[in-house]
C-alpha positions as CSV (number, residue, x, y, z in Angstrom):
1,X,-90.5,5.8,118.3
2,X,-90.7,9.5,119.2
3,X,-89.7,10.7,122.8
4,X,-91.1,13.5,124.9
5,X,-89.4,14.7,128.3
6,X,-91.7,16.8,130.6
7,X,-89.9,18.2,133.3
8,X,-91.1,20.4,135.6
9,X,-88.2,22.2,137.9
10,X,-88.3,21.2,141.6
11,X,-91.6,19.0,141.8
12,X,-91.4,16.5,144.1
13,X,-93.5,13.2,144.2
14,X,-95.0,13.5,147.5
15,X,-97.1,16.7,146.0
16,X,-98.9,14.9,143.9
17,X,-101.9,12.7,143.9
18,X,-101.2,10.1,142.4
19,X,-98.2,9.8,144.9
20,X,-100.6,10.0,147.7
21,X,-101.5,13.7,148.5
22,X,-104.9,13.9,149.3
23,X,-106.1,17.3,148.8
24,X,-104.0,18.7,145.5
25,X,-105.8,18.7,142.0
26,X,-103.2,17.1,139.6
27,X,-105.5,14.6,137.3
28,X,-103.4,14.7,134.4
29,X,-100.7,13.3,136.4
30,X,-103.4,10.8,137.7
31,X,-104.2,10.0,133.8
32,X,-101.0,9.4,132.4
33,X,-100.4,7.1,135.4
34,X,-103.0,5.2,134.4
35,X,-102.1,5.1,130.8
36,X,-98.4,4.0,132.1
37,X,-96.2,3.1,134.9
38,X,-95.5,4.8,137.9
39,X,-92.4,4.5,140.0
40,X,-93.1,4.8,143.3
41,X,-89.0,5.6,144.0
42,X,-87.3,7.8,141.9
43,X,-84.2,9.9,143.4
44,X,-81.9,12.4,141.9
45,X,-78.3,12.3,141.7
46,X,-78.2,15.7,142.5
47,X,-80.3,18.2,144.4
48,X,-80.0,21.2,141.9
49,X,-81.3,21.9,139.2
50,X,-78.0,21.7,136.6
51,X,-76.3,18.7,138.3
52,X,-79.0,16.8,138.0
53,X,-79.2,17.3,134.2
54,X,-76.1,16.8,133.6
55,X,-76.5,13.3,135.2
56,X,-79.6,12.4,133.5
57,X,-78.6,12.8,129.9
58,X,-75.1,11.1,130.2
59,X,-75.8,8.8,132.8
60,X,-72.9,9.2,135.3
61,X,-72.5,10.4,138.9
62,X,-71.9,14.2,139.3
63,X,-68.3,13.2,140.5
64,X,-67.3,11.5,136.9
65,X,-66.6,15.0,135.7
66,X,-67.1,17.7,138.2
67,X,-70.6,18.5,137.2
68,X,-71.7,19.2,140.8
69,X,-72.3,23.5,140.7
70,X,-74.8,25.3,138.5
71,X,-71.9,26.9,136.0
72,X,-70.2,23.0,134.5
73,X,-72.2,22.1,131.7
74,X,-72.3,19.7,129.3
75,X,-69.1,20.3,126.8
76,X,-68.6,19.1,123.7
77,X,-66.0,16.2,124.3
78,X,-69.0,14.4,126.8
79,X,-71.0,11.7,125.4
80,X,-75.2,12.6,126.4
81,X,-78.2,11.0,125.4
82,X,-79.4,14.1,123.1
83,X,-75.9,13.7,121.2
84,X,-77.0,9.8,120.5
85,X,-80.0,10.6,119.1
86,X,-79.3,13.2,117.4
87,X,-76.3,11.3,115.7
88,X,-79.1,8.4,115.1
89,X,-80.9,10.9,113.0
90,X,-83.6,11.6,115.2
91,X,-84.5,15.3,115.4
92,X,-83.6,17.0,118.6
93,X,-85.6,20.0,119.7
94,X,-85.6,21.5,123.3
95,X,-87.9,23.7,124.3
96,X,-87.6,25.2,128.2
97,X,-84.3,26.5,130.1
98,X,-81.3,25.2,129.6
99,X,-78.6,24.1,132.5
100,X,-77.7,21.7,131.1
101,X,-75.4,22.4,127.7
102,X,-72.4,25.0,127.7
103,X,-73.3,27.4,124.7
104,X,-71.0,25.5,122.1
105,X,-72.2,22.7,122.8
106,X,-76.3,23.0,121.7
107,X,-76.0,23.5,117.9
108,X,-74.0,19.9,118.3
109,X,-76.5,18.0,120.3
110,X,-79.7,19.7,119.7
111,X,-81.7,20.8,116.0
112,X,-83.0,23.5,118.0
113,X,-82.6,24.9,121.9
114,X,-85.0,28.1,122.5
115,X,-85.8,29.3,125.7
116,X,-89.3,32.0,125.6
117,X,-90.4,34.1,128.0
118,X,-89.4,34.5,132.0
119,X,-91.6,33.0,134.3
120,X,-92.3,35.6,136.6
121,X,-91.5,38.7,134.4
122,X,-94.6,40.1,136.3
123,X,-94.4,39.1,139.8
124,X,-93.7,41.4,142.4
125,X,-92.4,40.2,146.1
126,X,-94.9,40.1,148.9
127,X,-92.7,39.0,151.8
128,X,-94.4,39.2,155.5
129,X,-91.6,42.3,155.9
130,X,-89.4,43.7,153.6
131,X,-86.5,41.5,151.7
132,X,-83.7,42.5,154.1
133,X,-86.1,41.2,157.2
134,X,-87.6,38.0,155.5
135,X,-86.3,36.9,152.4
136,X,-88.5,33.5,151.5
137,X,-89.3,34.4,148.2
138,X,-92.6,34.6,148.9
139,X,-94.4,37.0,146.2
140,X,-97.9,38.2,144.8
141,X,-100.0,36.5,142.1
142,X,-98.5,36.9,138.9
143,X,-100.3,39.4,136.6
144,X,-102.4,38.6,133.4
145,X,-103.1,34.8,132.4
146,X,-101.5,31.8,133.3
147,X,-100.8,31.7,128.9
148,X,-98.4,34.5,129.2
149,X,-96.1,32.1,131.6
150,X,-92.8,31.6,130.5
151,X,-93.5,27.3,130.8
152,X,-96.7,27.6,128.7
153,X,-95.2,29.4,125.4
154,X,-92.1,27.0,125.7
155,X,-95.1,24.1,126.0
156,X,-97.2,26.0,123.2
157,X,-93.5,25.7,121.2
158,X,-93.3,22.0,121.7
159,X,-96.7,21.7,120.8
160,X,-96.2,23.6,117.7
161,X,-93.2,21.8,116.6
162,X,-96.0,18.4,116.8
163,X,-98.6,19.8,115.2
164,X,-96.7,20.9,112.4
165,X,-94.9,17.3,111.6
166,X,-96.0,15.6,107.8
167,X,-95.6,12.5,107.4
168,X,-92.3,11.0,106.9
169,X,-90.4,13.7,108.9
170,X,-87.5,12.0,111.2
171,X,-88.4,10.4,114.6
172,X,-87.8,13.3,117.0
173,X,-86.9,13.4,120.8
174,X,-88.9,16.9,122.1
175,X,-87.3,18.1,126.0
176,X,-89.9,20.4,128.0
177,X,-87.7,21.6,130.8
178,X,-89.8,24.0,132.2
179,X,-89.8,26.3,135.2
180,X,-92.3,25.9,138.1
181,X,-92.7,24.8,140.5
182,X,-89.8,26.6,141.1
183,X,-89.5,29.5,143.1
184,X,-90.2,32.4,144.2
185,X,-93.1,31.0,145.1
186,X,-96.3,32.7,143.0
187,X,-98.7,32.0,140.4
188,X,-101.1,33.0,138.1
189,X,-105.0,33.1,139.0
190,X,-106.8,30.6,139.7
191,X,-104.1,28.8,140.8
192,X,-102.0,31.0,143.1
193,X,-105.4,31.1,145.2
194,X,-106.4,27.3,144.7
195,X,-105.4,26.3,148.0
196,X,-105.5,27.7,151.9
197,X,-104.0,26.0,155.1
198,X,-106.6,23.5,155.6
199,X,-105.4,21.7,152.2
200,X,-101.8,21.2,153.1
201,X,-100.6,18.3,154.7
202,X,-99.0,19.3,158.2
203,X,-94.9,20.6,157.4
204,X,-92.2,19.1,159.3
205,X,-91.3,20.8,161.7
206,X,-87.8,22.6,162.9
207,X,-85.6,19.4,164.1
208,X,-82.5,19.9,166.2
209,X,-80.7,17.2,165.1
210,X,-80.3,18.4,161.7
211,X,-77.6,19.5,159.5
212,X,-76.2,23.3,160.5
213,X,-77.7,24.4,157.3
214,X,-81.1,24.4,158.2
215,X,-80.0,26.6,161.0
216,X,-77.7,28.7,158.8
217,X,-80.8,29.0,156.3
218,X,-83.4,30.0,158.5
219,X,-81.4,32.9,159.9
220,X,-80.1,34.3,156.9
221,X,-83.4,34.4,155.5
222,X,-84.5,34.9,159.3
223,X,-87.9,32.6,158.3
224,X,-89.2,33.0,161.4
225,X,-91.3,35.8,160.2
226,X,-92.3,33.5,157.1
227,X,-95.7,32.2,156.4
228,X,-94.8,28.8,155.6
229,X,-98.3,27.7,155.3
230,X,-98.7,30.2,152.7
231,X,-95.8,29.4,151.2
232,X,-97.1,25.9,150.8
233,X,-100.1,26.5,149.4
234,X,-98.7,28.5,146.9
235,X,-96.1,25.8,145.7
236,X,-99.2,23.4,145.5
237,X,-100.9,25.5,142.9
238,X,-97.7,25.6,141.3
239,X,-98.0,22.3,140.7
240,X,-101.6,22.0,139.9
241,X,-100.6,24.5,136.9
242,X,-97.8,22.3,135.6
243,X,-100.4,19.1,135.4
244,X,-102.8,21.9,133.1
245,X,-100.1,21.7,131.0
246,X,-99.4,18.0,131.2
247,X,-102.4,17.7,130.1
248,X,-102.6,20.3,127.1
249,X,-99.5,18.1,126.1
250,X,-100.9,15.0,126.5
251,X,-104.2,15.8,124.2
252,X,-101.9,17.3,121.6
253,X,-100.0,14.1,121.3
254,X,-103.5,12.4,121.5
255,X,-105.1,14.7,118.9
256,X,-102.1,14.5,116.2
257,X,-102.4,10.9,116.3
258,X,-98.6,10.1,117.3
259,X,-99.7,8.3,120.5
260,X,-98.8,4.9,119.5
261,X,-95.4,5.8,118.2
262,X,-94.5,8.4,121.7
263,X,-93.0,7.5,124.8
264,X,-94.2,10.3,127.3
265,X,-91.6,10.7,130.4
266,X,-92.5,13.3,133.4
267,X,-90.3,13.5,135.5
268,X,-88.5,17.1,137.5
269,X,-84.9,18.0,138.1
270,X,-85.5,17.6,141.9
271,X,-87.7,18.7,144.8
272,X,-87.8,22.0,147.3
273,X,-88.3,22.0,150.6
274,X,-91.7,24.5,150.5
275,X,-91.4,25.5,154.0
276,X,-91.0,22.2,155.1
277,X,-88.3,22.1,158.8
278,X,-89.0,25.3,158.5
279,X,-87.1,26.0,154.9
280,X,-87.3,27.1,151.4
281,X,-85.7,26.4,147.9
282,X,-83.7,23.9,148.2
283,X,-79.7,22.9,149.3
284,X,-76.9,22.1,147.1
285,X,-75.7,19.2,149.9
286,X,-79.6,18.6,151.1
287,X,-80.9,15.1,150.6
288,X,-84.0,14.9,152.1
289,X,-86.5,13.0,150.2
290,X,-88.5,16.2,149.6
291,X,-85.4,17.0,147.3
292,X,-84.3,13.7,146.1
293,X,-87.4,12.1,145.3
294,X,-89.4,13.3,142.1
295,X,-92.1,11.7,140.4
296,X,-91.6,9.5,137.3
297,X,-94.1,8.1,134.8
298,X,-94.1,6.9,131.5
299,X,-96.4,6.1,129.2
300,X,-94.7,4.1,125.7
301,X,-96.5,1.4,123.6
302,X,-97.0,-1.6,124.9
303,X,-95.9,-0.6,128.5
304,X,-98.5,-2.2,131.1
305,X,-100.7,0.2,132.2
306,X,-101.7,1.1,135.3
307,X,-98.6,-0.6,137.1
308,X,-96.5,0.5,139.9
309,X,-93.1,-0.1,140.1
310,X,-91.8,-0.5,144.2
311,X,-88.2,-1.3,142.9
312,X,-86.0,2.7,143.6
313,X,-84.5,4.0,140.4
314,X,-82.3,6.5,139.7
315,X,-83.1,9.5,137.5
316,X,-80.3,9.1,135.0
317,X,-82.0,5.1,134.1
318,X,-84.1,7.6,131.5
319,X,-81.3,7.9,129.4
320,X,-80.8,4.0,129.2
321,X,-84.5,3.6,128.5
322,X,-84.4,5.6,125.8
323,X,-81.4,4.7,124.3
324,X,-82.4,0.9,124.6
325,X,-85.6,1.4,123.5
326,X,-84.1,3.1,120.2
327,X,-82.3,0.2,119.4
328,X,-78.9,2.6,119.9
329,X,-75.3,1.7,121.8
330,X,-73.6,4.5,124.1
331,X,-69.8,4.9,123.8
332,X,-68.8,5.6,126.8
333,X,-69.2,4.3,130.5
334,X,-72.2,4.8,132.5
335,X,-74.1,4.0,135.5
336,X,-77.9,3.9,134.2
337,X,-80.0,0.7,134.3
338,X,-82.7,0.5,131.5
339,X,-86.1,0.7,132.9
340,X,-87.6,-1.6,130.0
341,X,-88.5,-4.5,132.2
342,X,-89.8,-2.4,135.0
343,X,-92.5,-1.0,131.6
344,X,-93.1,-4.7,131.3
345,X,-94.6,-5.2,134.3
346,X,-91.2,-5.9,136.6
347,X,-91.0,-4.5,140.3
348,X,-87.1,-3.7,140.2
349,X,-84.7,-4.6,142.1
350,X,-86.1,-4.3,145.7
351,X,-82.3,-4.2,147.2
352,X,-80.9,-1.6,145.1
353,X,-79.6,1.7,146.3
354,X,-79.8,4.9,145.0
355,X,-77.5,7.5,145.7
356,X,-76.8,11.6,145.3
357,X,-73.6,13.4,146.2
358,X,-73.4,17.6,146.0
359,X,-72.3,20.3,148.2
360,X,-68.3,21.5,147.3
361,X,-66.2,22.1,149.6
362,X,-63.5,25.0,151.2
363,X,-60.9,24.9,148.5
364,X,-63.7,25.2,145.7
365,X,-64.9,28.5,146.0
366,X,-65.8,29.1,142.5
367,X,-68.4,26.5,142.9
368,X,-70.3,28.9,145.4
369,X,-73.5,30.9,144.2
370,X,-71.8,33.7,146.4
371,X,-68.4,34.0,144.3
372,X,-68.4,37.6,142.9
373,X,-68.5,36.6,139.1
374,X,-69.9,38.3,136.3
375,X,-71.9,35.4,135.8
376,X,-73.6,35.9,139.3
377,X,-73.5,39.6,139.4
378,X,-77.6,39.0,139.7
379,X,-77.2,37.1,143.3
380,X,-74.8,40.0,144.7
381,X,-77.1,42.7,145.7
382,X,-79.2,42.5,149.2
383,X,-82.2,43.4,147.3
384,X,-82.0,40.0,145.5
385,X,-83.4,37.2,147.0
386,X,-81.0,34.6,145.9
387,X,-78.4,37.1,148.3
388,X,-78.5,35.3,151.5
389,X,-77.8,31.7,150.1
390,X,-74.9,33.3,148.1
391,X,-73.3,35.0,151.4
392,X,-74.2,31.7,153.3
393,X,-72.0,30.0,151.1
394,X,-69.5,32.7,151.6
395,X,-69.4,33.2,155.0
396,X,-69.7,29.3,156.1
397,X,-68.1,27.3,153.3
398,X,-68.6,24.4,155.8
399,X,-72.5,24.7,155.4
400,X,-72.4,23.6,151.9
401,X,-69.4,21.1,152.0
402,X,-69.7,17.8,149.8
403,X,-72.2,15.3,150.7
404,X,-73.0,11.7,149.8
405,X,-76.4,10.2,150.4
406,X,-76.5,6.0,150.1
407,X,-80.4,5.5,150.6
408,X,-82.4,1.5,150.3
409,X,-86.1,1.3,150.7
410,X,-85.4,0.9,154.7
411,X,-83.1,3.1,155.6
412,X,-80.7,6.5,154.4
413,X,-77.1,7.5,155.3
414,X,-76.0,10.6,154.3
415,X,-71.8,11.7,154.8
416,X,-70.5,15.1,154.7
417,X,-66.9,16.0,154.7
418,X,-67.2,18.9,157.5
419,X,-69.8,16.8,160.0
420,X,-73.4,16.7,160.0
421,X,-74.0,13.3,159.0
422,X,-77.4,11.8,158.7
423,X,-79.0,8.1,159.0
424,X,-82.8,8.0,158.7
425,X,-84.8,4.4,159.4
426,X,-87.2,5.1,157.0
427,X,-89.9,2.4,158.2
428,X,-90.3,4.0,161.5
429,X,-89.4,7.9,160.3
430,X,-90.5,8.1,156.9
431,X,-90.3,11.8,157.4
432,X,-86.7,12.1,158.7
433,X,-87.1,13.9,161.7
434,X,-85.1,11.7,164.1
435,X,-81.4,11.7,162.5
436,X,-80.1,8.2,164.3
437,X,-76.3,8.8,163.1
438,X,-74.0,7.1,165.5
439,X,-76.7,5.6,168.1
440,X,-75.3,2.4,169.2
441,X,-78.3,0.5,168.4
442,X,-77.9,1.2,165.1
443,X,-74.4,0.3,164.7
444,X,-74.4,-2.4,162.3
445,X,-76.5,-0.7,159.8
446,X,-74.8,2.5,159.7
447,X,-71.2,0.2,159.2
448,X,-73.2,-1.9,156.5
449,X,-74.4,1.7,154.7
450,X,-71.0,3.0,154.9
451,X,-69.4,-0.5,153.3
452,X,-71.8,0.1,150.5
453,X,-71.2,4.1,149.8
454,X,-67.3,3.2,149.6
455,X,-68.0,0.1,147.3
456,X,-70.1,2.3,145.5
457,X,-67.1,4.7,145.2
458,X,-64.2,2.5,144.4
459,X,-66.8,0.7,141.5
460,X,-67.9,4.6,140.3
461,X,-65.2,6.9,141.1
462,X,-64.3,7.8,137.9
463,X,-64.8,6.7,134.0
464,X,-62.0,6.0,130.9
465,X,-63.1,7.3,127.9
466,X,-63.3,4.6,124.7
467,X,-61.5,6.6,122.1
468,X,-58.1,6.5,122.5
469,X,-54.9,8.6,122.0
470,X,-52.1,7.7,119.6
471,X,-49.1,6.8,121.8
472,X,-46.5,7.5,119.6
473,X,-44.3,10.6,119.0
């Protein structure tokens, strides 16, 4: 069995047709939903982008190891789904950016790790005012075709690297983490233009009982002089360019014939708020569904086509689908499910939780996208439009403090260590605008989510390795 990963960057579900959007174009998304199974639930451990890596390929909560900013990677002590395989003697190549392995770690885990092109090498900004008045990342089409895009050659390497397999080469397990949807928010032609106001669903709208984030965000990017329509539309055509390329991929694996022997995953890193309570990006302690939920469906031999899978799930059950699906052991403790019997034709488990934790808090300042370190050098200029989250982050630590979300199919309960909690009944507010935290009437099911978030911690909170040291002198 060979194994593809396409993974967009900060596509969320509820963008997309086949999760019930009613005006975006996304048919290769609709096709390989009807060649697999769709699950309808999906949420990320973490709510950016290298976090949530990290948890998907070993498995584990982003407080086993720390892996909760964008700079902890994967080392090369840490057990990951990539090293199995590749171990196994499958043939690893990744094709996209990385966040997810530190530098010594990729010519251990992977055959080959390139990264081509930048995505929006030839975008300029088009705020509604100049960056230091409005800074929503907001730009102009991006020049020449949609080919020259930074996720199409890294597709048109993946592709490449399939066409040119013989027969009897090794299985292989191909990663596509690619760029969009993520911002700034532009496109190519046709598709930055695909879509006006009259195709977006309506946004949420500013709430007042929300974390002081939102608030913090708004005015440090002062997105009151935003065009978050526009900025909407744009992030839908975003994502109708990502399905042309699901779909190039998808008649590439067709056309060479290694349909029967693939399991196709798509799946994104998280979601982004797209003007949406009157934000952008997205928040290293947000947990909003628009972040946490993100489309999944895989197509694999034999799965039952067609199906819909109600049960939630967890991102990081990929990597113990695939690795049961190999036939292969992991070595180390983790907190992933299989999704086998869900391909069957299961539901899930319909009282599961899923949960996501980020944020960092006062004493962990070298977490911050604001610290002044070579590394972030980029985001320490006004001009740049990653600035204002950086001095956020600098100027109220408290904004981006560590947070836990616990979240069922009815309800969510989200804890922060500064304040600014969060419950959400999810049958009567799917679209968390009424935060219920400590209303008396809903007592017994905020105690019942907090008993589960501290089982959850006490069962979770940390993992011993299997090797094991010599004891003796």
């Amino acid at each position: 069995m060979n194994y593809i990963f396409f993974f967009p960057d900060e596509l969320r579900a509820e963008t997309l047709s086949v999760y019930g959007h009613l005006t975006i174009r996304t048919p290769n998304f609709d096709r390989l939903a009807a060649e697999g199974v769709t699950f309808d639930q999906c949420h990320v451990q973490n709510t950016v982008c290298s976090p949530s890596r990290c948890s998907l390929v070993t498995g584990q909560y982003v407080h086993d190891k720390g892996h909760r900013s964008l700079w902890n990677l994967i080392k090369p002590y840490e057990h990951n789904l990539f090293g199995y395989m590749k171990e196994a003697g499958y043939e690893v190549r990744i094709y996209g950016k990385n966040d997810l392995f530190a530098q010594e770690s990729i010519p251990l885990f992977t055959d080959e790790f390139k990264h081509y092109g930048s995505a929006g090498q030839r975008a300029r900004p088009a705020p509604v005012k100049p960056l230091q008045e409005c800074n929503d990342f907001l730009f102009h089409p991006t020049e020449g075709h949609y080919t020259e895009h930074s996720d199409y050659q890294n597709l048109k390497a993946g592709m490449d690297f399939i066409n040119g397999r013989k027969p009897g080469d090794k299985p292989f397990i191909l990663f596509l983490p690619l760029v969009f949807p993520h911002c700034p928010y532009t496109a190519h032609e046709p598709f930055y233009s695909m879509y006006d106001e009259n195709d977006i669903v309506p946004l949420r709208p500013v709430c007042d009982n929300k974390p002081s984030y939102h608030e913090h965000i708004r005015r440090y990017r002062n997105l009151e002089k935003s065009n978050l329509k526009k900025i909407q539309t744009i992030y839908m055509g975003m994502a109708s360019f990502t399905d042309t390329l699901l779909g190039e991929l998808m008649d590439c694996i067709a056309n060479t014939g290694i349909k029967n022997d693939t399991m196709l995953i798509a799946s994104a890193d998280h979601g982004d708020y797209a003007g949406d309570y009157g934000l952008v990006e997205k928040w290293p302690s947000g947990c909003e569904d628009i972040l946490t939920r993100v489309p999944l469906i895989v197509s694999a031999p034999g799965c039952k086509k067609g199906h819909r899978v109600t049960g939630q799930v967890e991102l990081f059950d990929i990597m113990a689908t695939v690795m049961e699906s190999a036939g292969l052991k992991t070595r180390h403790t983790h907190y992933a499910h299989s999704l086998l019997p869900q391909l069957a034709g299961g539901t899930g488990d319909l009282n599961r939780a899923v949960y996501c934790e980020g944020g960092y808090n006062k004493n962990e300042p070298h977490c911050n996208e604001g610290t002044p370190l070579p590394s972030r050098s980029f985001m320490n200029g006004p001009g740049n439009v990653y600035y204002p989250k950086g001095l956020q982050q600098k100027e109220h630590p408290e904004s981006v403090c560590r947070a836990t979300m616990i979240r069922t199919l009815t309800h969510k309960l989200v804890l922060r260590t500064y304040g600014d909690h969060e419950l959400y009944d999810l049958n009567a507010d799917p679209r968390e605008l009424n935060n219920i935290y400590g209303d008396k009437t809903c007592a017994g099911i905020q105690a019942e989510l907090e008993r589960r978030m501290l089982d959850w911690y006490i069962a979770a909170s940390d993992s011993v390795p299997e090797e094991e040291d010599p004891r003796g002198l």
